[in-house]
N, C-alpha and C positions, 0 to 999 in steps of 0.2 A: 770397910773395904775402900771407903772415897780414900783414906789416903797413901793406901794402897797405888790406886789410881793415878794418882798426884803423884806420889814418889816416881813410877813408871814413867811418868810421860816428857823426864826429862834423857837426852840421849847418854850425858855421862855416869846418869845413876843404872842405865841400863847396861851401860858397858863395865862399870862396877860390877855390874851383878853376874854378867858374863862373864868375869874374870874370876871370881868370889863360886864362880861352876865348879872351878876346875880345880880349885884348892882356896885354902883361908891363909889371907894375907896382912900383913900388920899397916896402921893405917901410912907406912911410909912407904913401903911396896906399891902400895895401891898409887900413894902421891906420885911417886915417879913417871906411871903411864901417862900421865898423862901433863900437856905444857901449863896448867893453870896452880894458882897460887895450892902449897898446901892446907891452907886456911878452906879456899875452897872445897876442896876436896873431901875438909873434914864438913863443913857445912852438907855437901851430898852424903856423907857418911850419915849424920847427925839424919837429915830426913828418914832417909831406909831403914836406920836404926827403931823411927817415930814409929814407920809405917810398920813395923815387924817382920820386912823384909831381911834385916840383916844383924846378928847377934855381934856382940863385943865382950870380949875377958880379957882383959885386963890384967897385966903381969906386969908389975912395979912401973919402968916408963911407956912399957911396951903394948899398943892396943891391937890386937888381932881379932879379926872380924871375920866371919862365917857365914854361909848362905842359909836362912831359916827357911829350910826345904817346906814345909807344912806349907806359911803362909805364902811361898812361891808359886807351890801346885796347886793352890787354892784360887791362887791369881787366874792362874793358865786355866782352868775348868771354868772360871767367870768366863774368861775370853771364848773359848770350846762356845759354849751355850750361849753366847753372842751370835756368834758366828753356824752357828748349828750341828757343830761335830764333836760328837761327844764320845771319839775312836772307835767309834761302829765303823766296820764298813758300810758302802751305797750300795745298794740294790741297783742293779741294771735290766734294763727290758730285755 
């Protein structure tokens, strides 16, 4: 889970992953959002990929990446029980 952690705590990896919600993009889709080198971009790919936040296949030049829902939601329940909400509703007086 630390690198889990680690992959998260950077903003482009998270906005990667915010993109990566809403459909699976090839790593040049992904390069274009944003102004920094595609080099980069693949380096933040390369992390998320470590952390098992983000799947890759791979079709001859082509790499499309995918959001690895499991260890996503498993993130977000760390966070949940950090924080202390674990989608119960609160009890009121």
């Amino acid at each position: 889970m630390k690198d889990v952690w680690n992959a998260m705590a950077d903003p482009t990896r998270r906005e990667i992953l915010n993109m990566l919600q809403k459909r699976d993009m090839t790593a040049g889709e992904i390069a274009e959002q944003f102004e920094t080198s595609a080099a980069t971009v693949s380096h933040h790919l390369k992390i998320l990929r470590e952390a098992g936040l983000v799947l890759s296949e791979k079709e001859k030049q082509t790499i499309t990446y995918s959001l690895n829902t499991t260890v996503f939601q498993d993130f977000l329940k760390s966070i949940a029980e950090i924080f202390g909400t674990k989608g119960e509703p609160h009890e009121t007086e």
